[in-house]
Structures are given as C-alpha cells and as structure tokens.
Steps between C-alpha positions, in 0.01 A plus 500: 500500500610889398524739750314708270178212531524519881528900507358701245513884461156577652642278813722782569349750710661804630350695786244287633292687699457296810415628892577163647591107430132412446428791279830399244317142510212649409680700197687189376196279461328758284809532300542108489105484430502729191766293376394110564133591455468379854252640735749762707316391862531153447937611455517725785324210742747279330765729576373576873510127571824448411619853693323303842704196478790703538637880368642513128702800617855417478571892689682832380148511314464194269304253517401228228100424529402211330255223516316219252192583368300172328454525132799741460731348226784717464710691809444851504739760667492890588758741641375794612659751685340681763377860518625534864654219688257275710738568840559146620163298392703317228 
C-alpha cells in the first residue's frame, strides 16, 4: 500500500479548530465520514471507545486516534494540526 492510498490531500488538515480532546474526535469523524461515506457518529463512538480503553495521546501534543469500524475496507488516515494546543488531554 502507497502512502498516498492511506493519506490523501484532503486528510491533511491544518488548524483544526478544536476546544478539547472530545471536540477534535468529534472533527475527525466528520472529516473521516465525508470521506468513507460513513455515518460521522457511528466514527466518533468508534473513536470514543477506543479513547476509554486507554489514551491514544503519546504527550508533547500527539496522539494517534484510531479504531475499526465494520464494513470499512481500506485504512484511512488524517493529520491535522491543531488551532491551539489541547494543554495536556492528548
């Protein structure tokens, strides 16, 4: 698989306006929605399970969300950068 498959130029998102860890969720599963055709609440619960069994943030503001969502063939990735960092929720 390309890089380019995985990430494509709409998956980079600079400035993502975000107030806090849930609200960047939020973001990314609309963005991931628009592009799978997925409904963007069934991502984000995806997404919020995962974040209960334990943090994605790796600290120093990153963190890699992720989860599996049934039905999804291909992996999908974003980067976004964030308006103004999330002070230690990631």
């Amino acid at each position: 698989m390309d890089l380019c498959d995985l990430l494509a130029q709409d998956g980079i998102i600079a400035s993502l306006q975000a107030t806090s860890k849930k609200h960047a969720l939020q973001e990314l599963s609309g963005i991931a929605a628009e592009r799978t055709g997925l409904d963007s609440r069934e991502v984000f619960n995806t997404l919020l399970q995962r974040e209960r069994l334990g943090s994605t943030g790796l600290g120093h503001g990153v963190a890699i969300p992720h989860g599996r969502i049934k039905g999804l063939k291909n992996p999908l990735a974003a980067v976004p950068t964030l308006r103004s960092r999330l002070m230690d929720t990631l």
